[in-house]
Backbone as a printed PyTorch tensor [residue, N CA C, xyz], in Angstrom:
tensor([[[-19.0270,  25.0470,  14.9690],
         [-18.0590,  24.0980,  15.4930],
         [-18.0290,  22.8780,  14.5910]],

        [[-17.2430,  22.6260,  14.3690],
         [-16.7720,  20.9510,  13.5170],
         [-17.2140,  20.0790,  14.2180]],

        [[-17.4290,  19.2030,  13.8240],
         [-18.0550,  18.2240,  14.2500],
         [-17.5640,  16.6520,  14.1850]],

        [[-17.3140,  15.7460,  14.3180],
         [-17.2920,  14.5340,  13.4640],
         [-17.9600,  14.0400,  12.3110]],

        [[-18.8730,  13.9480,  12.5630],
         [-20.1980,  13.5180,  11.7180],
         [-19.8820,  14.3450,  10.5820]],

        [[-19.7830,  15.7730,  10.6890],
         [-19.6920,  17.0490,   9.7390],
         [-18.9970,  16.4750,   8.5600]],

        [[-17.4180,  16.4580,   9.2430],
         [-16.4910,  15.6950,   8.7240],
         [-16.6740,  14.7270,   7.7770]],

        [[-17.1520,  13.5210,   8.7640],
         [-17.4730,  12.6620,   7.8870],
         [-17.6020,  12.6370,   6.8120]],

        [[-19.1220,  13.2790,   6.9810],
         [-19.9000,  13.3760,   5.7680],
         [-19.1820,  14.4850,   4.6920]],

        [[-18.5530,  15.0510,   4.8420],
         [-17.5920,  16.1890,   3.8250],
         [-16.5820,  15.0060,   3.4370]],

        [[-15.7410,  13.8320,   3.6410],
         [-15.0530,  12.8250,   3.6700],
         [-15.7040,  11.9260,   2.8690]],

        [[-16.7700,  11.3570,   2.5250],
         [-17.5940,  10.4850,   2.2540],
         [-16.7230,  10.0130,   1.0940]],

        [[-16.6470,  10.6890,  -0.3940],
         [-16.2530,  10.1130,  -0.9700],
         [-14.8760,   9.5770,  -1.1180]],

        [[-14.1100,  10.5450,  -0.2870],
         [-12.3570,  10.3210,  -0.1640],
         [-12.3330,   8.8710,   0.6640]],

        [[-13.2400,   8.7420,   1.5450],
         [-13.0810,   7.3470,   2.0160],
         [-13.4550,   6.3010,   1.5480]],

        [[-14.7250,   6.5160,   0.5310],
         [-15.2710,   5.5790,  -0.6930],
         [-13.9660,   4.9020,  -1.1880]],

        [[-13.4100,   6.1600,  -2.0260],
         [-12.2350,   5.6510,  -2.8590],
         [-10.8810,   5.0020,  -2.3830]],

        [[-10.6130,   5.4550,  -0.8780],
         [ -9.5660,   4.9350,  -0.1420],
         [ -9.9650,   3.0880,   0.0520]],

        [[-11.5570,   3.3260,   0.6350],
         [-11.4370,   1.8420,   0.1730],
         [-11.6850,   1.0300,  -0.4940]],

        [[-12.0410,   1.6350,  -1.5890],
         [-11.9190,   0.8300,  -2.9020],
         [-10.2050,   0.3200,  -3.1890]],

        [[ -9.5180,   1.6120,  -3.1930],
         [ -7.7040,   1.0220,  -3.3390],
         [ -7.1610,   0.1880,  -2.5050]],

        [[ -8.1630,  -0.2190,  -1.3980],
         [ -7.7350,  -0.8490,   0.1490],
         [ -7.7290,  -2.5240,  -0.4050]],

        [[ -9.0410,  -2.3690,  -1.0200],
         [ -9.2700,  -3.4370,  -1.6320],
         [ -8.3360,  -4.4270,  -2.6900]],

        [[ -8.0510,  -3.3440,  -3.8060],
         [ -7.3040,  -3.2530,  -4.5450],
         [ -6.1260,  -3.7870,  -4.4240]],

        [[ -5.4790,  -3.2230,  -3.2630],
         [ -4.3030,  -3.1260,  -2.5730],
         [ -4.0030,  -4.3190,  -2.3310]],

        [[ -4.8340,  -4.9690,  -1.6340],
         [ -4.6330,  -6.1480,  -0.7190],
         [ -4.6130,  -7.3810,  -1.6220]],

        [[ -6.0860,  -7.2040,  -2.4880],
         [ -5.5830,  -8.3880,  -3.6300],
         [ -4.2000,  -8.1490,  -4.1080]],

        [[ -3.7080,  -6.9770,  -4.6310],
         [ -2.1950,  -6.9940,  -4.7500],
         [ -1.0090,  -7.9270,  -4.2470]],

        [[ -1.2650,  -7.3040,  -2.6810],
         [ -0.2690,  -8.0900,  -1.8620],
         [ -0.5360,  -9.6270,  -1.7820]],

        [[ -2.1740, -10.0230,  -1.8830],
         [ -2.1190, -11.5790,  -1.7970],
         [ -1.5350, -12.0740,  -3.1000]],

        [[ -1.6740, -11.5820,  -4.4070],
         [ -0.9840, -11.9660,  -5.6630],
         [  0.9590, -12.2090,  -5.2850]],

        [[  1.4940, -11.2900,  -4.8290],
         [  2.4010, -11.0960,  -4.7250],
         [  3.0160, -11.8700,  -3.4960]],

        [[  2.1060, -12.5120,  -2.7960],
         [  2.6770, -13.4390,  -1.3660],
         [  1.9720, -14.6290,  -1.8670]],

        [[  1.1860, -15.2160,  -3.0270],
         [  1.1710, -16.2700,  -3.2780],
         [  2.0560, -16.8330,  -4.5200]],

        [[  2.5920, -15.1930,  -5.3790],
         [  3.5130, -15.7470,  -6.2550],
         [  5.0260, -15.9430,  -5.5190]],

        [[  5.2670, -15.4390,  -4.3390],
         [  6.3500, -15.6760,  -3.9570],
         [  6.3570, -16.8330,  -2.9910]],

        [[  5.3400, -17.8320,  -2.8150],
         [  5.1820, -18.7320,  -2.2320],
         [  5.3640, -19.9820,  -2.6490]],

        [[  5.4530, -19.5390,  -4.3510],
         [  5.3350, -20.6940,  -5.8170],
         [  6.0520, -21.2380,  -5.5480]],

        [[  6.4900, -22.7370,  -6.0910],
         [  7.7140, -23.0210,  -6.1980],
         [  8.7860, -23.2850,  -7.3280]],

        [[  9.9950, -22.7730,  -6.3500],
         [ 10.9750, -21.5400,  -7.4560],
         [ 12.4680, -22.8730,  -7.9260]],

        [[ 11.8510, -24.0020,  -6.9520],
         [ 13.3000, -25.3620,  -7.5540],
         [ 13.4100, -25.1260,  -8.8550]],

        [[ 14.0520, -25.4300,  -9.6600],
         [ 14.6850, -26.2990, -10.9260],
         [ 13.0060, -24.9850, -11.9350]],

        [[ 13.3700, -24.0130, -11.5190],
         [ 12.3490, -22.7510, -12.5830],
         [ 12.5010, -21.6070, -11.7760]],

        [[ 13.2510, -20.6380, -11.7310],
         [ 13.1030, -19.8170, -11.1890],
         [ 13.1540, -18.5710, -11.9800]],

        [[ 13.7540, -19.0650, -13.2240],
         [ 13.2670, -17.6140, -14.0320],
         [ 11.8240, -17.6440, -14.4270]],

        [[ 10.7500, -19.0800, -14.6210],
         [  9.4380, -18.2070, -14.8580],
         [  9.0190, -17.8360, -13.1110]],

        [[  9.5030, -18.4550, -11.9210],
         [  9.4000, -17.8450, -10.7690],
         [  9.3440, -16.5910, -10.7100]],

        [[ 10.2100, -16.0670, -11.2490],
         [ 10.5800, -14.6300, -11.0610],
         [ 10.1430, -13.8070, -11.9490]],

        [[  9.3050, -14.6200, -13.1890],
         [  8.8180, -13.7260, -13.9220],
         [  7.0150, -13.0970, -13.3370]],

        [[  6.9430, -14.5880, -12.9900],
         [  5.5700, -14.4030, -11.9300],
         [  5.7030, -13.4250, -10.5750]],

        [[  6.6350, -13.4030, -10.5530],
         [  6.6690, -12.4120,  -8.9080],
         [  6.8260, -11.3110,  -9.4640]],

        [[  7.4480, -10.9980, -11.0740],
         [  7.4750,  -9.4370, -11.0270],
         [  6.3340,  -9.1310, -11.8950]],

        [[  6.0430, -10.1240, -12.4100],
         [  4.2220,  -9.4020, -12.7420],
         [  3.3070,  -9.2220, -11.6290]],

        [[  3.2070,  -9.6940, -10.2310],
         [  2.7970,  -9.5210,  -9.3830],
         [  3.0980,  -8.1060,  -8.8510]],

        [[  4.1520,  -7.7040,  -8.8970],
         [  5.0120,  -6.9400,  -7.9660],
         [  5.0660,  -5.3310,  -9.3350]],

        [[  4.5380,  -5.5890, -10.1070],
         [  4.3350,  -4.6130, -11.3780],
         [  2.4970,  -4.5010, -11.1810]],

        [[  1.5390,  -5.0250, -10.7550],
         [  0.4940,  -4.9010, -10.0580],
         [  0.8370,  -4.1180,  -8.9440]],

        [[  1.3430,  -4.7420,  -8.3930],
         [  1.6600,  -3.7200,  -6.7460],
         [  1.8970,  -2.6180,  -6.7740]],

        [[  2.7460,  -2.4340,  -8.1820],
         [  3.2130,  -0.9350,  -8.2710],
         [  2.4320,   0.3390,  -8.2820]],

        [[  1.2720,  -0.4540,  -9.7420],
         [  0.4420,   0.1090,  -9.9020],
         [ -0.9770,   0.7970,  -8.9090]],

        [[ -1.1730,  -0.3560,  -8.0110],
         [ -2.0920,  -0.4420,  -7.3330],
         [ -1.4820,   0.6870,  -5.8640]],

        [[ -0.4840,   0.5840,  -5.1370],
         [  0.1440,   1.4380,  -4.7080],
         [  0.5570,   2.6530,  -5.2000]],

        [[  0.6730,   3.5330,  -6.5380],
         [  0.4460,   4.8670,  -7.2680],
         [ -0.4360,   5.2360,  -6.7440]],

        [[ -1.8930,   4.2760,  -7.0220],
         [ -3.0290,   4.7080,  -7.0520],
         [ -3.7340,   5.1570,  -5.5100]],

        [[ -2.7950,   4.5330,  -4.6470],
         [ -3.5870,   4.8330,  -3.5000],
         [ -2.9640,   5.8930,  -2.4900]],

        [[ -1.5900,   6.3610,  -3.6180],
         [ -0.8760,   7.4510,  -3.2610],
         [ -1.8910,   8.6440,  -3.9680]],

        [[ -2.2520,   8.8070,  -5.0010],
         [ -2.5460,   9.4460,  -5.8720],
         [ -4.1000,   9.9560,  -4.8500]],

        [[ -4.8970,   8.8970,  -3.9840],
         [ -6.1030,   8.9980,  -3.5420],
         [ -5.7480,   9.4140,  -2.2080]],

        [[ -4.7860,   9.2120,  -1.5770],
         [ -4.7380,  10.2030,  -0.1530],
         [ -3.9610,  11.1040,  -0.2250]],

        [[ -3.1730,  11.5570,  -1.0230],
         [ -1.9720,  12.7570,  -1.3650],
         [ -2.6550,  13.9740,  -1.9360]],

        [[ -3.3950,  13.1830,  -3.0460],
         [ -3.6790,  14.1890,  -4.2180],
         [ -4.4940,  15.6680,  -3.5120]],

        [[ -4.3110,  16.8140,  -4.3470],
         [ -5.5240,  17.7800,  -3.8000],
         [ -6.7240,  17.6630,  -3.0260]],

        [[ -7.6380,  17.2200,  -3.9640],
         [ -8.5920,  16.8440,  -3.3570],
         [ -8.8240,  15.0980,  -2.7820]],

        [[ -7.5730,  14.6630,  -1.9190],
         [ -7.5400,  13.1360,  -1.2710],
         [ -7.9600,  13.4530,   0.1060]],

        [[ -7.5220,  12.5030,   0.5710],
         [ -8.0530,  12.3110,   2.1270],
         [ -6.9890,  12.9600,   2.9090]],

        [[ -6.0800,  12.7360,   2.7190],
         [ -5.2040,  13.9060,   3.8340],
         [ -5.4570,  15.1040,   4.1690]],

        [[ -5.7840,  15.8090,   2.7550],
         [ -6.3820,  16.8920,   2.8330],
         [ -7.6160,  17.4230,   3.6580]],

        [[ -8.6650,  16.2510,   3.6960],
         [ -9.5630,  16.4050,   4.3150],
         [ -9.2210,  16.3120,   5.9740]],

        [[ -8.3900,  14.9750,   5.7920],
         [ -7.9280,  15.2350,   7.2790],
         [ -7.5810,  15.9370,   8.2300]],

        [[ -6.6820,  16.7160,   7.3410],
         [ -6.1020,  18.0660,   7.8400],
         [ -6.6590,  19.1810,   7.5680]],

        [[ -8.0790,  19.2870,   7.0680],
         [ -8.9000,  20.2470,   6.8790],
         [ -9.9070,  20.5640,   8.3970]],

        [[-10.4160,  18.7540,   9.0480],
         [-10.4580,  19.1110,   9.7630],
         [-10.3980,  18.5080,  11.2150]],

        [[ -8.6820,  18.3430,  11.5540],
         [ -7.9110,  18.4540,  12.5630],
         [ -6.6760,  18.1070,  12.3300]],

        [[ -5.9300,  19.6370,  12.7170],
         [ -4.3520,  20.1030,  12.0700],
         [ -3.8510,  19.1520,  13.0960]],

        [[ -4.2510,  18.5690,  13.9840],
         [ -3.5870,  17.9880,  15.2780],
         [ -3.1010,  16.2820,  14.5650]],

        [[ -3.2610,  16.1680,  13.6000],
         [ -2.6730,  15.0950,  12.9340],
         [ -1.8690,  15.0300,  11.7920]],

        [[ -1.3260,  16.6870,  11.5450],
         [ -0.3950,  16.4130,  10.6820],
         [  0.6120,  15.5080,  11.1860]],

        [[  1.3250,  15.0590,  11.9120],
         [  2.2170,  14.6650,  12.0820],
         [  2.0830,  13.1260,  11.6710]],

        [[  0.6900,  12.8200,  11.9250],
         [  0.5070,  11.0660,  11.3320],
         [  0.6260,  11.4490,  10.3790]],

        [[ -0.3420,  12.2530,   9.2370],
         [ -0.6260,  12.1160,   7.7160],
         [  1.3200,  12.2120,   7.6070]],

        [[  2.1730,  13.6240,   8.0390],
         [  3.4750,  13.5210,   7.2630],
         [  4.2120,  12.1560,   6.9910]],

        [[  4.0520,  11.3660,   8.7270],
         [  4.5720,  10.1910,   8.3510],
         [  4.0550,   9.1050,   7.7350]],

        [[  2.6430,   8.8470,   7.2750],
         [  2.2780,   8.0260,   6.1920],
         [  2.7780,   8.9700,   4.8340]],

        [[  3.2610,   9.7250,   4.4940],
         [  3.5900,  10.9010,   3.4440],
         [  4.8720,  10.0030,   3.3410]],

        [[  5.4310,   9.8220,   4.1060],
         [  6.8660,  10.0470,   4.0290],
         [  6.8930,   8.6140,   3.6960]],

        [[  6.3850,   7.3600,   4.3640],
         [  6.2270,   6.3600,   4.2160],
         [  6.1170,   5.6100,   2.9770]],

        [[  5.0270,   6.5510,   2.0800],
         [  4.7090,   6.5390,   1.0300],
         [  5.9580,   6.3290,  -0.0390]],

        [[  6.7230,   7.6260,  -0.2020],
         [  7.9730,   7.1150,  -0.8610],
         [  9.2180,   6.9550,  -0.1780]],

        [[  8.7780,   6.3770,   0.7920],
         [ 10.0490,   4.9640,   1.1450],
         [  9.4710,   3.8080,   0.6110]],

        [[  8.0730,   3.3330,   0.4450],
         [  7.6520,   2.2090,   0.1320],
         [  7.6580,   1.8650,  -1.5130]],

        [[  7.0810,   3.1250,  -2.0110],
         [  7.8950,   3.0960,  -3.1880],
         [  9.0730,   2.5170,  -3.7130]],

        [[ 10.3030,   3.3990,  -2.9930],
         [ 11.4670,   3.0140,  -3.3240],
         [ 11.8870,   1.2550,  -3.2340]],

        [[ 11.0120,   0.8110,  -2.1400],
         [ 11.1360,  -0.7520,  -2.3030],
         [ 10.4670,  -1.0610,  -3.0960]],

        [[  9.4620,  -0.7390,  -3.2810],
         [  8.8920,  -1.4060,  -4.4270],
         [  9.6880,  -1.5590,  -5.8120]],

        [[ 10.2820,  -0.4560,  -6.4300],
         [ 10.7800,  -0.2950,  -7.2220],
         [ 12.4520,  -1.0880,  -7.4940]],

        [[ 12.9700,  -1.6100,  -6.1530],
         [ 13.7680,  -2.1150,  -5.9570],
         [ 13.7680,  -3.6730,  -5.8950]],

        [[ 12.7420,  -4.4080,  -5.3440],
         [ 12.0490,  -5.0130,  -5.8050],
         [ 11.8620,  -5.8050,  -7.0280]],

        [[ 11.2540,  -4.5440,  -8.2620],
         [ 10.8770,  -4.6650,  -9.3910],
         [ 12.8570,  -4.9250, -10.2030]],

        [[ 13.0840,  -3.9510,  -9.6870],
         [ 15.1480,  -4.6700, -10.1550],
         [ 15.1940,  -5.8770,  -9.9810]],

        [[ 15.0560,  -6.2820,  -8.8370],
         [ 15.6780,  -7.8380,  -8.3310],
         [ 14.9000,  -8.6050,  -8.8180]],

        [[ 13.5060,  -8.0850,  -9.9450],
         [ 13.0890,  -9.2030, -10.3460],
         [ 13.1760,  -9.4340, -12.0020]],

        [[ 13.7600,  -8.3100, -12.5920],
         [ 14.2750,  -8.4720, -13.9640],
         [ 14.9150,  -9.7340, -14.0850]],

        [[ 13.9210,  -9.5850, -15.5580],
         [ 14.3040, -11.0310, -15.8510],
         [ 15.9940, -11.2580, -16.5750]],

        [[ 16.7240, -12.1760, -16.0460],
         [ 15.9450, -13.6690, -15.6700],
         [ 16.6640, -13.7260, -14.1900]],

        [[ 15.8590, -14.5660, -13.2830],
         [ 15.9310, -14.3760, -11.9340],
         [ 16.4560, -15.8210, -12.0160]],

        [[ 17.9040, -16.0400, -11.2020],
         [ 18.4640, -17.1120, -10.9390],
         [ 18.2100, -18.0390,  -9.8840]],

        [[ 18.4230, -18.9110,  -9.7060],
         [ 18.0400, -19.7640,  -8.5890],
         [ 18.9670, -19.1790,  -7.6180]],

        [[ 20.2380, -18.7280,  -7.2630],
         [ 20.9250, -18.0960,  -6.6220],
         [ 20.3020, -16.4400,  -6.1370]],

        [[ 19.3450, -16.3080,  -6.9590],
         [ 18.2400, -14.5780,  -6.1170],
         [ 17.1980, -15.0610,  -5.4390]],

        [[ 17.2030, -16.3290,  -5.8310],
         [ 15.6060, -16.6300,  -5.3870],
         [ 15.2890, -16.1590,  -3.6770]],

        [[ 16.0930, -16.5730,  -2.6300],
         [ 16.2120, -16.4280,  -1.4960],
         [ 16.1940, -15.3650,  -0.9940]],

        [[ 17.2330, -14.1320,  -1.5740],
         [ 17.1650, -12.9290,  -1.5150],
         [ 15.9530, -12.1940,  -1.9980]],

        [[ 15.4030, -12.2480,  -2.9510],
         [ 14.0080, -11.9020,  -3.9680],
         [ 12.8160, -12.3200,  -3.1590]],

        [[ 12.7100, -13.2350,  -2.2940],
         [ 11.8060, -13.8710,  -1.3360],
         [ 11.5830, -12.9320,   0.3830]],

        [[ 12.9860, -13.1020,   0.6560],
         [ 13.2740, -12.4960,   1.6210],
         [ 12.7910, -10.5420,   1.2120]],

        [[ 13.7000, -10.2230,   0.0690],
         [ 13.2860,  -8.5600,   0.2760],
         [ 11.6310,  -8.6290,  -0.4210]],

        [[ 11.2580,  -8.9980,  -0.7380],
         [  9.0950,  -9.0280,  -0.9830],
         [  8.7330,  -9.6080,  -0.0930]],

        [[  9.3190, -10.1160,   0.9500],
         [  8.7710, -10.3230,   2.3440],
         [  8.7220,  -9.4400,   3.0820]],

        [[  9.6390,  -8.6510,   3.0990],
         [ 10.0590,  -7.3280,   4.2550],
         [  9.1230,  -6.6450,   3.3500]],

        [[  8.6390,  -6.1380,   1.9770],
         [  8.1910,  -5.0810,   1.5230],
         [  6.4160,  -5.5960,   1.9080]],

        [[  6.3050,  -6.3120,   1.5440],
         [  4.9850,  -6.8190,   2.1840],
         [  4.6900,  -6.1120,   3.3900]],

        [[  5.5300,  -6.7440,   4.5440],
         [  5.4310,  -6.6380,   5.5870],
         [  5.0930,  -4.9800,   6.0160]],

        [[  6.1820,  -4.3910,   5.8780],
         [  5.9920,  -2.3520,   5.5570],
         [  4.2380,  -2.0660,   5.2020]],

        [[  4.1630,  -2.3560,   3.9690],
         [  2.9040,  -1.8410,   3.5930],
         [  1.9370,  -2.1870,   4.3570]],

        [[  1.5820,  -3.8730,   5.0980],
         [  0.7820,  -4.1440,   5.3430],
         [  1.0340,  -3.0720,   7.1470]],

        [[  1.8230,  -2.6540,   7.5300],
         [  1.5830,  -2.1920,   8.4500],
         [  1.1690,  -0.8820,   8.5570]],

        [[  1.5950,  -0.0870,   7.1720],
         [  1.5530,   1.0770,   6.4060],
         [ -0.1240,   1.6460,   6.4380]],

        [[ -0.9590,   0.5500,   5.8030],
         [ -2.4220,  -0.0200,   6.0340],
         [ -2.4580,   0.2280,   7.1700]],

        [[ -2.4230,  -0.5270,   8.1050],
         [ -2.9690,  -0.4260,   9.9870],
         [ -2.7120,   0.8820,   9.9190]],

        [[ -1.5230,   1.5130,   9.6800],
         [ -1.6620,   3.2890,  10.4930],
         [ -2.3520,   4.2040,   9.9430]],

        [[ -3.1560,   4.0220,   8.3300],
         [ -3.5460,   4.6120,   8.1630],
         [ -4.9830,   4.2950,   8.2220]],

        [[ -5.5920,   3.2000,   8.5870],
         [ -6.9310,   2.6070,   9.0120],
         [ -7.0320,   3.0490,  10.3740]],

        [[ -6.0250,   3.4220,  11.0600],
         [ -5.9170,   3.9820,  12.8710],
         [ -6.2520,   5.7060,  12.4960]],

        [[ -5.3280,   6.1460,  11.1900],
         [ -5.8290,   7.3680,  11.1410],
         [ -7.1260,   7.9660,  10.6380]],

        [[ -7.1390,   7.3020,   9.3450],
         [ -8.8950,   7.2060,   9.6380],
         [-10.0020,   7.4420,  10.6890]],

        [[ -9.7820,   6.3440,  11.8900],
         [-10.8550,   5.9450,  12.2240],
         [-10.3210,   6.9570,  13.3300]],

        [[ -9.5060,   7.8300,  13.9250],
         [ -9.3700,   9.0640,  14.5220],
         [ -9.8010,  10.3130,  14.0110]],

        [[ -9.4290,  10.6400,  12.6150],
         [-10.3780,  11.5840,  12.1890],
         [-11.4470,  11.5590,  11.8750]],

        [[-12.1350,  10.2560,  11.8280],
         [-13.7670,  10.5260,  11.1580],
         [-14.1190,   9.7760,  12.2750]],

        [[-13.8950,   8.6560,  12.8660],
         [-14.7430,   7.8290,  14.1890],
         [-15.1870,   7.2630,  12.8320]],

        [[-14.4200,   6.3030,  11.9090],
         [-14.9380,   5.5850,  10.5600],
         [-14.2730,   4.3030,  10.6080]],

        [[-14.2640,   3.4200,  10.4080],
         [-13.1980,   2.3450,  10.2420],
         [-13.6440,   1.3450,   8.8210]],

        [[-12.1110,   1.9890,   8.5410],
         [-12.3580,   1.3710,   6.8560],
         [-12.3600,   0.3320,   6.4370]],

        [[-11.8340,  -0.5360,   7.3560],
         [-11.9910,  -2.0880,   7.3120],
         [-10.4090,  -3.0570,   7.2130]],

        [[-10.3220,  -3.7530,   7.8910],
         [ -9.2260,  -4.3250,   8.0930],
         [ -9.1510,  -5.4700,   6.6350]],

        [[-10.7490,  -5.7860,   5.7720],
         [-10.7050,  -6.5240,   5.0100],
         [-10.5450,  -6.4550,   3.5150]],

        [[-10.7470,  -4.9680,   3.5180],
         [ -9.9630,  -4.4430,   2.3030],
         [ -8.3650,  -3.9450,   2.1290]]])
């Protein structure tokens, strides 16, 4: 019989690495909610050059944590190795995945340079909403976690 614990411990390193990217992740988003916090008066093209180097971090850092619960041997896999009774969370963090993408990447448009004082508002507003997604993106999959293993990966990474 499966176990939790079993689990777990077959999980160990997929959750290592999940929160290492958790980590990762989050410095991301604070880069990217303190460069969009800058102020963008009378400069908004180096504004905007700072938010899309931020937001070109994010990108990266978000691949990577697709790459660590998607991949073959990631955590979904394990998840669903052992209890099928959650495909339906993992599909919709799956699916989530590249929708969040696609903002991201949209995002990364609206921030080609040179960013006018007339985007600034808009450019603020949509890396606010994309923020917002991921960081909730995080909670469901720190909820799924801590349902398949009885683990909790930490709200601080």
């Amino acid at each position: 019989m499966d176990t939790i614990p079993a689990r777990q411990n077959e999980a160990s390193a997929e959750l290592d690495a999940v929160r290492r990217r958790r980590v990762e992740l989050r410095e991301s988003l604070n880069l990217v909610e303190h460069s969009l916090a800058g102020a963008a008066g009378g400069r908004a093209v180096v504004w905007g050059e700072r938010v899309h180097r931020a937001l070109v971090q994010l990108a990266a850092d978000f691949s990577e944590h697709i790459d660590v619960t998607e991949g073959p041997d990631g955590l979904h896999q394990s998840i669903l190795a052992g209890d099928l009774r959650l495909a339906n969370a993992v599909q919709a963090l799956t699916t989530q995945h590249v929708e969040i993408t696609a903002d991201i990447t949209a995002a990364l448009e609206a921030t080609q340079a040179p960013v006018t004082p007339a985007d600034v508002a808009e450019v603020r507003e949509q890396a606010t909403r994309l923020l917002g997604r991921i960081i909730r993106h995080r909670q469901k999959g720190a909820d799924l976690v801590y349902e398949a293993f009885a683990t909790d990966i930490g709200g601080d990474g």
